[in-house]
GUROZA-418592 format. One line per field, with one value per atom (N, C-alpha, C): residue number from 1; z, y, x; atom name. Coordinates in steps of 0.1 Angstrom, whole numbers, plus 5000, padded with zeros to 4 digits. Each point is the difference from the previous one (the first is absolute). Example, Ala and Ser with C-alpha at 12.3 -4.5 7.8 and 13.67 -1.06 7.14 Angstrom:
% GUROZA-418592
seq: (1; 1; 1; 2; 2; 2)
Z: (5078; 5000; 5000; 4993; 5000; 5008)
Y: (4943; 5012; 5012; 5011; 5011; 5011)
X: (5132; 4991; 5009; 4996; 5009; 4992)
atom: (N; CA; C; N; CA; C)
% end
This chain:
% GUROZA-418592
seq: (1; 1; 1; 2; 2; 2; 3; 3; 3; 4; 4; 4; 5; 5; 5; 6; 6; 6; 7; 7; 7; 8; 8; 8; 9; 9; 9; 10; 10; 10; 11; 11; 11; 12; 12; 12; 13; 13; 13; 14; 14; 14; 15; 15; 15; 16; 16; 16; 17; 17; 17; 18; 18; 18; 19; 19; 19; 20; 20; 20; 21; 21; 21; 22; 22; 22; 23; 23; 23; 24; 24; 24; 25; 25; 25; 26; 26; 26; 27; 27; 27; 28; 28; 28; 29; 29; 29; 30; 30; 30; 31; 31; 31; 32; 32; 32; 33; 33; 33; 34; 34; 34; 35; 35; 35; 36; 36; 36; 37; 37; 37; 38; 38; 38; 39; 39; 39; 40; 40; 40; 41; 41; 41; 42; 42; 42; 43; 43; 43; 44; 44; 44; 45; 45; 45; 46; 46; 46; 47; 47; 47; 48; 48; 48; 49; 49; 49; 50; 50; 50; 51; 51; 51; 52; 52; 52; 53; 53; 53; 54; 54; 54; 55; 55; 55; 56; 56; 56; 57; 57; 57; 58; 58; 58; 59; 59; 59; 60; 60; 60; 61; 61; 61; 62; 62; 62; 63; 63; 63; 64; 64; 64; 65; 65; 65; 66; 66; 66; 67; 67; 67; 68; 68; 68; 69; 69; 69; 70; 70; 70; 71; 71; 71; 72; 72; 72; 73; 73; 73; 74; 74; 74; 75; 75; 75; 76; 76; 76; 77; 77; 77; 78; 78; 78; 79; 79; 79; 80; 80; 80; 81; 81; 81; 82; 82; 82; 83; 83; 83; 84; 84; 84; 85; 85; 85; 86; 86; 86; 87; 87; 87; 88; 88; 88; 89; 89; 89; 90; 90; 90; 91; 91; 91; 92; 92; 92; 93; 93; 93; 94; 94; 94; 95; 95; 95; 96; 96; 96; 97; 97; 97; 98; 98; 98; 99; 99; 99; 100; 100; 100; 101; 101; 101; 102; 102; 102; 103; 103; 103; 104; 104; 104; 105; 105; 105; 106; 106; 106; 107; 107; 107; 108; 108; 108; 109; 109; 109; 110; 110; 110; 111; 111; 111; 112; 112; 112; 113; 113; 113; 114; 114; 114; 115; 115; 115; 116; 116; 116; 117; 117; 117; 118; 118; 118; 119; 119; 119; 120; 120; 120; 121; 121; 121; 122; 122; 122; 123; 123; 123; 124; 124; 124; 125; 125; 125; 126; 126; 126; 127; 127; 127; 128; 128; 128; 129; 129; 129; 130; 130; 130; 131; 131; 131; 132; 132; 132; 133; 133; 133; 134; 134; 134; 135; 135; 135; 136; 136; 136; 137; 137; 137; 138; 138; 138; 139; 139; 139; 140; 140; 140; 141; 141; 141; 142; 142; 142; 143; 143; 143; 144; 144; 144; 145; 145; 145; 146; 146; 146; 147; 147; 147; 148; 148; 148; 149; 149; 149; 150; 150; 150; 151; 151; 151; 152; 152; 152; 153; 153; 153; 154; 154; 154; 155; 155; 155; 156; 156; 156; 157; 157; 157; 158; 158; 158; 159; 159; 159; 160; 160; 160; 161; 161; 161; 162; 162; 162; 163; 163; 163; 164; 164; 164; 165; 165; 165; 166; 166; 166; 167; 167; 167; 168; 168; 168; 169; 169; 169; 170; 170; 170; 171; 171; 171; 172; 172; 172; 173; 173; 173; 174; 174; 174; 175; 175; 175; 176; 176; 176; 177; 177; 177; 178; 178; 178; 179; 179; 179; 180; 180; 180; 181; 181; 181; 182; 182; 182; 183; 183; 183; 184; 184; 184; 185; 185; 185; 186; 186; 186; 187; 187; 187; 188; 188; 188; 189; 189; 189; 190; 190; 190; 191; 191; 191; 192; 192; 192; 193; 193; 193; 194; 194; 194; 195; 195; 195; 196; 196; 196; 197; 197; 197; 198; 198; 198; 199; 199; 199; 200; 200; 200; 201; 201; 201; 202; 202; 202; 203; 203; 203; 204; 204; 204; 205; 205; 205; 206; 206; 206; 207; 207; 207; 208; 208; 208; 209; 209; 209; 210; 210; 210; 211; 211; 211; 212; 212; 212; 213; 213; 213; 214; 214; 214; 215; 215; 215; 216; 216; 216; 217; 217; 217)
Z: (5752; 4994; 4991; 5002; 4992; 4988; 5005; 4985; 4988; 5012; 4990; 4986; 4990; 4992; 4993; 5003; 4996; 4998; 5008; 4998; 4989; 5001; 4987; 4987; 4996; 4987; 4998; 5008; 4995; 4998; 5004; 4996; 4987; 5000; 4985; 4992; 4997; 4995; 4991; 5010; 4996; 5000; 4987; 5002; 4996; 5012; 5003; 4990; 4994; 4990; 4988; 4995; 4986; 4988; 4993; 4987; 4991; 4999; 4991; 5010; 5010; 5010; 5000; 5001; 4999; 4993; 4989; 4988; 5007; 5009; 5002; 5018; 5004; 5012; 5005; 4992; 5000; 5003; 4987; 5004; 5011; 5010; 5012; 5010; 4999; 5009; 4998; 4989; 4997; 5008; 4996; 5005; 5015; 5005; 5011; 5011; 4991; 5005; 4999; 4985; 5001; 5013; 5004; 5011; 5013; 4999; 5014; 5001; 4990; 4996; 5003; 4997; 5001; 5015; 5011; 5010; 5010; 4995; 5012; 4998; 4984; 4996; 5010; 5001; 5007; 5015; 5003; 5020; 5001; 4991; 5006; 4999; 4985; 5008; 5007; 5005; 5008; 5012; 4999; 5017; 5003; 4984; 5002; 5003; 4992; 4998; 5011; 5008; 5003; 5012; 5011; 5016; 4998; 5009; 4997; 5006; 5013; 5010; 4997; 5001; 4993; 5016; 4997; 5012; 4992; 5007; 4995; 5006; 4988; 5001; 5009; 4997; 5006; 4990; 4991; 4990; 4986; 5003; 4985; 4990; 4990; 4988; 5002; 5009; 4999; 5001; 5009; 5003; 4983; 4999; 4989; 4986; 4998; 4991; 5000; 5016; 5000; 4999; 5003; 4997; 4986; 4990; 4987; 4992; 5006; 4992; 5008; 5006; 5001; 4998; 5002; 4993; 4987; 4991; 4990; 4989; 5005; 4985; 4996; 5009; 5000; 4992; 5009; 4994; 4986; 4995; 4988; 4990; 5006; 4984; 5001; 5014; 4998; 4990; 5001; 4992; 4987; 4998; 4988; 4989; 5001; 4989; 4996; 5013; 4984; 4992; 5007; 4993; 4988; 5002; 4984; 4994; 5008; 4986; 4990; 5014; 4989; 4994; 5005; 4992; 4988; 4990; 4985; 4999; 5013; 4994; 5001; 4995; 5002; 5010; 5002; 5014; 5009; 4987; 5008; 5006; 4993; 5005; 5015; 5003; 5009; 5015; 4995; 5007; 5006; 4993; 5008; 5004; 4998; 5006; 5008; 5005; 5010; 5017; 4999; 5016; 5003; 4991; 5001; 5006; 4995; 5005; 5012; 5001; 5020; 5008; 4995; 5007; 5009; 4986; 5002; 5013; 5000; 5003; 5019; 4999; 5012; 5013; 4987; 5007; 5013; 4994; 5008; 5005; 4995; 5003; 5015; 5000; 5010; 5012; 5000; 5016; 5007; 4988; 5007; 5005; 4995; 5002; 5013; 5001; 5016; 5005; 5003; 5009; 5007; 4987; 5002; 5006; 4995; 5004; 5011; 5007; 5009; 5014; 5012; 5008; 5006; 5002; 5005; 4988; 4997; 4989; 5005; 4995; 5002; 4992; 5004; 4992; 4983; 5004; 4990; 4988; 5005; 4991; 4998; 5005; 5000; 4991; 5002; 4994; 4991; 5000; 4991; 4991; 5004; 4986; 4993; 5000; 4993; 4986; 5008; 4992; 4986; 5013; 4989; 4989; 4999; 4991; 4991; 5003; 4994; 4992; 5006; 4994; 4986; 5003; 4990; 4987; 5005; 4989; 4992; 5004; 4996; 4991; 5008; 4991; 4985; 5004; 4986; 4991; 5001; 4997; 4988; 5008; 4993; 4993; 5008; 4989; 4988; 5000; 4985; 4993; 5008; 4989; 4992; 5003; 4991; 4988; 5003; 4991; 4983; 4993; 4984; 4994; 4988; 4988; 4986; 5006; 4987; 4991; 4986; 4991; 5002; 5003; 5001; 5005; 5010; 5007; 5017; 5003; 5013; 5007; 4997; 5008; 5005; 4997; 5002; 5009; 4998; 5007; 5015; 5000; 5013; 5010; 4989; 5006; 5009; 4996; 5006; 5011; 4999; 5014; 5007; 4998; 5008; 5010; 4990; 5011; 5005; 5001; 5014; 5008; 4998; 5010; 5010; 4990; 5006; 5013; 4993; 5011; 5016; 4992; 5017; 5009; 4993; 5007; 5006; 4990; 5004; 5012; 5004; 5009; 5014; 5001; 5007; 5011; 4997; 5017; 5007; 4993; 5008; 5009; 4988; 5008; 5015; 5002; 5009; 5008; 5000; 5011; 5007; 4994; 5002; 5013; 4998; 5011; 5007; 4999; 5013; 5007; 4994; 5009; 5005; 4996; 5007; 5011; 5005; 5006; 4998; 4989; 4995; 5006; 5000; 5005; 4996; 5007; 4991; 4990; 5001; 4996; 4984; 5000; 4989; 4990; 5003; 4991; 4999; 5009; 4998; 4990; 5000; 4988; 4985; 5005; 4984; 4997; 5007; 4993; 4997; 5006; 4993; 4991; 4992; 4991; 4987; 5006; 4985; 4996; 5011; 5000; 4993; 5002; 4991; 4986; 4995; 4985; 4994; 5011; 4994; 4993; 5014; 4998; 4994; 5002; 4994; 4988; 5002; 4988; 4984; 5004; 4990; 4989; 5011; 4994; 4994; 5001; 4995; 4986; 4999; 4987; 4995; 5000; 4992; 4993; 5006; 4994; 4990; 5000; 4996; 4986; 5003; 4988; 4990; 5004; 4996; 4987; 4985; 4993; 5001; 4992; 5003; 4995; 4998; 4996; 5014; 5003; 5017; 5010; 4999; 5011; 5000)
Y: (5451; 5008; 4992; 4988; 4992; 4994; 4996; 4994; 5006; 5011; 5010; 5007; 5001; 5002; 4990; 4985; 4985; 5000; 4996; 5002; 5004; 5015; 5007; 4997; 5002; 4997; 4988; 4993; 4982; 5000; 5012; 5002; 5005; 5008; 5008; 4993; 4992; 4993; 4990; 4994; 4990; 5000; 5013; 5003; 5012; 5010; 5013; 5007; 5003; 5004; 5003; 5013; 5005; 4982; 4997; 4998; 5004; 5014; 5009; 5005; 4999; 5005; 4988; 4987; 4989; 4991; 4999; 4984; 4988; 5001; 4989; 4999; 4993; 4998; 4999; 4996; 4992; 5020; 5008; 5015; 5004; 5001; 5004; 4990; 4993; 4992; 5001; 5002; 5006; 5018; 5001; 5019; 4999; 4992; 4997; 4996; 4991; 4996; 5012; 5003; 5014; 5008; 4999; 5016; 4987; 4990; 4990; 5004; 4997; 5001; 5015; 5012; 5013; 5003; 4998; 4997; 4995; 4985; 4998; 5005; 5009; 5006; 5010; 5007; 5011; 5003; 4988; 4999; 4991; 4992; 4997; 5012; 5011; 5011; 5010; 5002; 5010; 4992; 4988; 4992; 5002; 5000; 4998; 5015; 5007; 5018; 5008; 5001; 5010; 5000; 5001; 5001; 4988; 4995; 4992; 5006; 5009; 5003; 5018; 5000; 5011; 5012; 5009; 5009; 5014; 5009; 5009; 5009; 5013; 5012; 5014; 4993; 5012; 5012; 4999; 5010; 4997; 5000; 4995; 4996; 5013; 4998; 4994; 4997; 4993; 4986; 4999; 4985; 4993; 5010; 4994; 5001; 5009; 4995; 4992; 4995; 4987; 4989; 4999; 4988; 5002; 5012; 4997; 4991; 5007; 4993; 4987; 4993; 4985; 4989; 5011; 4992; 5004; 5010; 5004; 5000; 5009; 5004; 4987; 5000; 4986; 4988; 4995; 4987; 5001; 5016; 5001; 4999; 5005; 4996; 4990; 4995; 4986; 4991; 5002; 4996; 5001; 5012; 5008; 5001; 5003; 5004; 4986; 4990; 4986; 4997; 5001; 4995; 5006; 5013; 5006; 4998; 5000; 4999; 4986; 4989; 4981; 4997; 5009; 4990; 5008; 4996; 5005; 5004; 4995; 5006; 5014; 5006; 5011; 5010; 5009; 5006; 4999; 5003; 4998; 4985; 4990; 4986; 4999; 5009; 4997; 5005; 5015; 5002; 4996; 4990; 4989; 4989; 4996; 4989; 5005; 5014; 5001; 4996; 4997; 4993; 4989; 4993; 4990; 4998; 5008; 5001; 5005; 5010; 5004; 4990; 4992; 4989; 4989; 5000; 4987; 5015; 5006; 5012; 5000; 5007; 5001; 4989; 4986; 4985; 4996; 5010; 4997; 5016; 5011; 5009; 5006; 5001; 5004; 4990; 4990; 4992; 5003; 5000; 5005; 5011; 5014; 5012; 5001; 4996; 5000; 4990; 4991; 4989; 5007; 5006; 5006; 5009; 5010; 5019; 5000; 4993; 5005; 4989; 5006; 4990; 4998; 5008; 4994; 4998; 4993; 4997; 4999; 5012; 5006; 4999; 5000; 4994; 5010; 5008; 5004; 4995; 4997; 4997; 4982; 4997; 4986; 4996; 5012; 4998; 5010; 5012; 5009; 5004; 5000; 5005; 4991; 4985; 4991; 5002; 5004; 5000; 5012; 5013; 5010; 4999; 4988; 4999; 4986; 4995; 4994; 5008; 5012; 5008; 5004; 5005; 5001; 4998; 4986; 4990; 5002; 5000; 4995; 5011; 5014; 5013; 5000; 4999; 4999; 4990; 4987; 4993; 5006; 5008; 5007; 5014; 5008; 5006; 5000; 4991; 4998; 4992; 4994; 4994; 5012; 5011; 5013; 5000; 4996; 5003; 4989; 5005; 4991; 5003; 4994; 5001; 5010; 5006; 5006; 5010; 4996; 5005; 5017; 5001; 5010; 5018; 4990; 5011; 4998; 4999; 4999; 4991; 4987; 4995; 5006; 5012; 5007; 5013; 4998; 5013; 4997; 4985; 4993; 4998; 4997; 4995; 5015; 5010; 5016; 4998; 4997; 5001; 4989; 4990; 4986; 5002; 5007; 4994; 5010; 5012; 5010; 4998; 4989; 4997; 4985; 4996; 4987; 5008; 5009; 5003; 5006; 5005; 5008; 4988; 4990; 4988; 4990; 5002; 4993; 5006; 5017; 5000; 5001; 5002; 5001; 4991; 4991; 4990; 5001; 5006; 5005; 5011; 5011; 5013; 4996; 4990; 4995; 4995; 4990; 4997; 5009; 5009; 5012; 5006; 5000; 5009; 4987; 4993; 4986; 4998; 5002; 4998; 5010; 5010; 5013; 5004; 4991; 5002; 5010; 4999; 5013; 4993; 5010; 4993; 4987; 4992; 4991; 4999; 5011; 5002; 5005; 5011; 4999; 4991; 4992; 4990; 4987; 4998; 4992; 5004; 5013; 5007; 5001; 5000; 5002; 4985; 4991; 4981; 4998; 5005; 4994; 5010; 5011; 5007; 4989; 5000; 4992; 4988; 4995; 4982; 5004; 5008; 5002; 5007; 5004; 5006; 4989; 4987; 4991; 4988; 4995; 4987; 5008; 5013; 5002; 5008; 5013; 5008; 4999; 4995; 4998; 4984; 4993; 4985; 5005; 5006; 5005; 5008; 5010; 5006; 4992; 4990; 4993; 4996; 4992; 4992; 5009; 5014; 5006; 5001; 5004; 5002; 4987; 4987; 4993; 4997; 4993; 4998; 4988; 4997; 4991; 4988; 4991; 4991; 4997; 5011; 4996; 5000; 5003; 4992; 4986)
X: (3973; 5010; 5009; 5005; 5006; 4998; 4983; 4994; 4993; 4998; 4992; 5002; 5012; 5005; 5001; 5007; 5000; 4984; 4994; 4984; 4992; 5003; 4994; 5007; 5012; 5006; 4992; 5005; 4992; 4989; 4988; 4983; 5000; 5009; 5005; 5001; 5008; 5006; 4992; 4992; 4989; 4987; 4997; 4989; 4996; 5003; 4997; 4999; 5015; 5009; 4985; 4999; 4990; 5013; 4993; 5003; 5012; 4995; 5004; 5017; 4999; 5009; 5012; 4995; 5011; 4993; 5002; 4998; 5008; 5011; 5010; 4996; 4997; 5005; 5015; 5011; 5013; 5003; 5000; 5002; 5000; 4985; 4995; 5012; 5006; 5004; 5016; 5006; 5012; 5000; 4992; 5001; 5001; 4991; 4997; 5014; 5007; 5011; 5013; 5001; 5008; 4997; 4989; 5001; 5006; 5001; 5004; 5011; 5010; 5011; 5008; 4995; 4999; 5001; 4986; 4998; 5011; 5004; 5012; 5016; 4997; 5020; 4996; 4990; 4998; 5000; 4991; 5004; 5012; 5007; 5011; 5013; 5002; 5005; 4999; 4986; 4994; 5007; 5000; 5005; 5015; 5003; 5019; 5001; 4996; 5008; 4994; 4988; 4993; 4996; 4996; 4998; 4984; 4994; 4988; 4990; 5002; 4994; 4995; 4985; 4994; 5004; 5005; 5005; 4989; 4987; 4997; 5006; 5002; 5006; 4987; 4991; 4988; 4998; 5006; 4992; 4993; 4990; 4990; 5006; 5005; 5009; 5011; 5006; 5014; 4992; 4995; 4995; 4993; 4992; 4994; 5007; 5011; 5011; 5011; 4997; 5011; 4989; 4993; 4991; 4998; 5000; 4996; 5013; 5007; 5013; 5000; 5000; 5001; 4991; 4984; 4988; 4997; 5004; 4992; 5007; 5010; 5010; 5009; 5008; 5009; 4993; 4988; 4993; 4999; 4990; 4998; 5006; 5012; 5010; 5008; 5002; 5002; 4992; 4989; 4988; 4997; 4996; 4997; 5008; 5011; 5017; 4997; 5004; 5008; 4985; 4990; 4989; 4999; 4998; 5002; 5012; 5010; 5012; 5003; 4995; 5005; 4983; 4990; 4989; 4996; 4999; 4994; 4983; 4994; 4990; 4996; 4986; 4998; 5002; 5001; 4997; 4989; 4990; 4985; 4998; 5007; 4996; 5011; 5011; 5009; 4995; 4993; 4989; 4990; 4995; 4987; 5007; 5012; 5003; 5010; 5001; 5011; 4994; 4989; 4991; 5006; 5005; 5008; 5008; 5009; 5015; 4997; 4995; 4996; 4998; 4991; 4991; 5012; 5011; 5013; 5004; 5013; 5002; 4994; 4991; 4991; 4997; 5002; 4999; 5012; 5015; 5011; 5004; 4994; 5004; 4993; 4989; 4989; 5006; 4998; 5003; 5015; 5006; 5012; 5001; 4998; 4997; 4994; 4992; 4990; 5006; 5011; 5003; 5016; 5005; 5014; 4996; 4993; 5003; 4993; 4989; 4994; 5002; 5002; 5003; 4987; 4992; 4983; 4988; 4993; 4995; 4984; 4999; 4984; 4988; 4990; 4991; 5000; 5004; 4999; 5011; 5016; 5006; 4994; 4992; 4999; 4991; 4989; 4988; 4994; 5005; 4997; 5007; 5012; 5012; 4999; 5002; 5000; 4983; 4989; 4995; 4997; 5007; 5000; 5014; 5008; 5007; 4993; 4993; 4993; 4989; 4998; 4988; 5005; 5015; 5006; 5004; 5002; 5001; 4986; 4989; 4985; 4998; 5005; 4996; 5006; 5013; 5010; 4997; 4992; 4993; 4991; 4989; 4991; 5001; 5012; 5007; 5000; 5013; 5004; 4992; 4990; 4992; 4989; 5005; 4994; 5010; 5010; 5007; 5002; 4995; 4998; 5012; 5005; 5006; 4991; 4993; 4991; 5006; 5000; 5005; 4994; 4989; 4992; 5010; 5005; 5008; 4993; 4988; 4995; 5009; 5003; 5009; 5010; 5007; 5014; 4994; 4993; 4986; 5002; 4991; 4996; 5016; 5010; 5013; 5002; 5004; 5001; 4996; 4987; 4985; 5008; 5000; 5003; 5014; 5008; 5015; 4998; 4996; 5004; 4990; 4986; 4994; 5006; 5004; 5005; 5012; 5009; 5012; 4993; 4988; 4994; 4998; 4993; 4994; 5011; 5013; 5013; 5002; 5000; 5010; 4990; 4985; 4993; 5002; 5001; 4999; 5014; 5011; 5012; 4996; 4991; 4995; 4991; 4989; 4995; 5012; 5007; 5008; 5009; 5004; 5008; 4990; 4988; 4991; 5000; 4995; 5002; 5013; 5011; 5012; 5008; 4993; 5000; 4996; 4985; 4990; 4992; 4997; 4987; 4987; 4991; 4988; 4994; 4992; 4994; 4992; 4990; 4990; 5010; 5010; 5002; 5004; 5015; 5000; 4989; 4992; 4989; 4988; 5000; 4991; 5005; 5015; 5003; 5007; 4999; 5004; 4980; 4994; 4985; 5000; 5002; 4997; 5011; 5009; 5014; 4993; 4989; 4998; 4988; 4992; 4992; 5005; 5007; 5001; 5011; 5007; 5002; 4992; 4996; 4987; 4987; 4991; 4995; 4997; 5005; 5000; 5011; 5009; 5008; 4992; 4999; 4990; 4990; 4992; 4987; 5006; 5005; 5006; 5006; 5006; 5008; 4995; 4986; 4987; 4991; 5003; 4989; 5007; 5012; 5009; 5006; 4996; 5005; 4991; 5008; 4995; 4989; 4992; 4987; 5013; 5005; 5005; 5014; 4997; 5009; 4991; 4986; 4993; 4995)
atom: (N; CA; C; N; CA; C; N; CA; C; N; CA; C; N; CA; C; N; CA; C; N; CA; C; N; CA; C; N; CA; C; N; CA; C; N; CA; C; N; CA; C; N; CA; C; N; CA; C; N; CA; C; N; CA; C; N; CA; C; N; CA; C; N; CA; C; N; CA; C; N; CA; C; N; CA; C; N; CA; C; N; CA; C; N; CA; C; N; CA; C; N; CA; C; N; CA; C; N; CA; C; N; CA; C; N; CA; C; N; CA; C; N; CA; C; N; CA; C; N; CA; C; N; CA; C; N; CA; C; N; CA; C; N; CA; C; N; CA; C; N; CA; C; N; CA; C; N; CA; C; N; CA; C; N; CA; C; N; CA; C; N; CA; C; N; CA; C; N; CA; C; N; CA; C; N; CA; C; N; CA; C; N; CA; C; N; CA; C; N; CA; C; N; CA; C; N; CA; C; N; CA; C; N; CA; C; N; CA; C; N; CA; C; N; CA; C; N; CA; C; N; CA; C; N; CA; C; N; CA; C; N; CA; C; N; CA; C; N; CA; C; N; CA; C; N; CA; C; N; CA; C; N; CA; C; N; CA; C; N; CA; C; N; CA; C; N; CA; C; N; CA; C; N; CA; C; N; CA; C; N; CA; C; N; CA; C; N; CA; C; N; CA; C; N; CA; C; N; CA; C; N; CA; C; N; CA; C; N; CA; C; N; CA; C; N; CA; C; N; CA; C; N; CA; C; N; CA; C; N; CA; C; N; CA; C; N; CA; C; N; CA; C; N; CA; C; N; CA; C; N; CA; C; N; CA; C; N; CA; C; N; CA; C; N; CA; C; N; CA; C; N; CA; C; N; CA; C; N; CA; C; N; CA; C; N; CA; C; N; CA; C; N; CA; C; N; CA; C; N; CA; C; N; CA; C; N; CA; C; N; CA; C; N; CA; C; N; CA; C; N; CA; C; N; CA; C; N; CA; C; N; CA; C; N; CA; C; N; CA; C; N; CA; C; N; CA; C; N; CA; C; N; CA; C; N; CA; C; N; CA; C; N; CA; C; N; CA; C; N; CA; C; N; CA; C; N; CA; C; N; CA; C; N; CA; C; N; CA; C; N; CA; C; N; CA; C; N; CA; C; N; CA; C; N; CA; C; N; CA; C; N; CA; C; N; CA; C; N; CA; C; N; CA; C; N; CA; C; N; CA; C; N; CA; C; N; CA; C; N; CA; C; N; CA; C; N; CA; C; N; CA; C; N; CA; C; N; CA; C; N; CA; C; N; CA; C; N; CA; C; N; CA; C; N; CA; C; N; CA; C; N; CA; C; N; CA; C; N; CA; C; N; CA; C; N; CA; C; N; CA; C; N; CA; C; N; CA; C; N; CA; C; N; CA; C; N; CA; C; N; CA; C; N; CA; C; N; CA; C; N; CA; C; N; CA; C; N; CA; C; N; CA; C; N; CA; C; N; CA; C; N; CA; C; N; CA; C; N; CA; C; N; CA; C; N; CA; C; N; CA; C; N; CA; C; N; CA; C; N; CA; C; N; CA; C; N; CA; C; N; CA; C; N; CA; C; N; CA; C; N; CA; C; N; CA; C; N; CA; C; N; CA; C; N; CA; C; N; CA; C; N; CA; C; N; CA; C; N; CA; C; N; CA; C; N; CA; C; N; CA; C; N; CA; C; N; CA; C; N; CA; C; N; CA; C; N; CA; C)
% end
């Protein structure tokens, strides 16, 4: 759970990364640190201002709109706003390198989240949430790598397509824990974390590749 984030960026980072996606390693590694930075202003006011200890209400929608707002909305524009507002590049380029900023982000945000809010630490927060926020990261990844600069107009096309898929996939692994700390069956949230882990790690990878120009493979 700890390294896992540190881990991946650093695979990212050195290597992984399309070409066309990061020319700079020094970029990937700046972004990478912005989301660190982002990450500890965030659990250190979440620590000062807010209760630490996760208390459920017992009703789906309340549960899962208070978890949205502490894992989803909150982070995101913690996230998202300054990045678009201080950097000059594109949209579409802010868009493929927003995995970044998560990656930093996620590295200090997630362990805390599961070490503060929960007082018994279950395999699932140990070992499964961790990865379906990692799944996360991976999808948004291949996401926006749909997303081009094309004079054409299709790039602005794909952008449409991209961010209201990216948001389903953002809020999805909240929607799963919501049924786990509820105590919903197993069988359900266990069916639907292998359905996300597949349209992360597989199906979104595969389209990315299909759609990618020949000079980015």
């Amino acid at each position: 759970m700890l390294i896992l984030f540190p881990a991946a960026a650093l695979f990212f980072t050195n290597g992984f990364s399309r070409d066309v996606l990061f020319p700079n390693k020094h970029t990937a590694c700046f972004l990478s640190f912005w989301g660190l930075v982002l990450g500890a202003l965030f659990c250190t006011c979440d620590w000062i201002f807010f209760l630490p200890v996760h208390f459920a209400v017992y009703n789906y929608v309340k549960e899962f709109l208070s978890l949205c707002i502490a894992e989803v909305f909150i982070p995101f524009l913690l996230c998202f706003i300054p990045f678009v507002i201080f950097f000059r590049e594109s949209l579409a380029y802010k868009l493929r390198t927003f995995t970044y900023v998560l990656f930093g982000f996620y590295a200090i945000q997630m362990p805390y989240f599961i070490i503060q809010r929960y007082t018994t630490l279950s395999p699932f927060l140990l070992l499964l949430r961790p990865v379906l926020q990692f799944a996360l990261c991976f999808a948004a990844y291949n996401i926006f790598s749909l997303v081009k600069p094309e004079s054409s107009g299709k790039g602005t096309a794909k952008a449409i397509i991209a961010v209201p898929l990216f948001l389903i996939m953002y809020i999805f692994p909240t929607f799963i824990e919501t049924a786990w700390f509820l105590g919903a069956d197993a069988q359900i949230w266990v069916t639907l974390s292998i359905v996300y882990l597949f349209l992360a790690f597989v199906a979104f990878p595969i389209k990315a590749s299909e759609t990618a120009e020949p000079s980015e493979m």
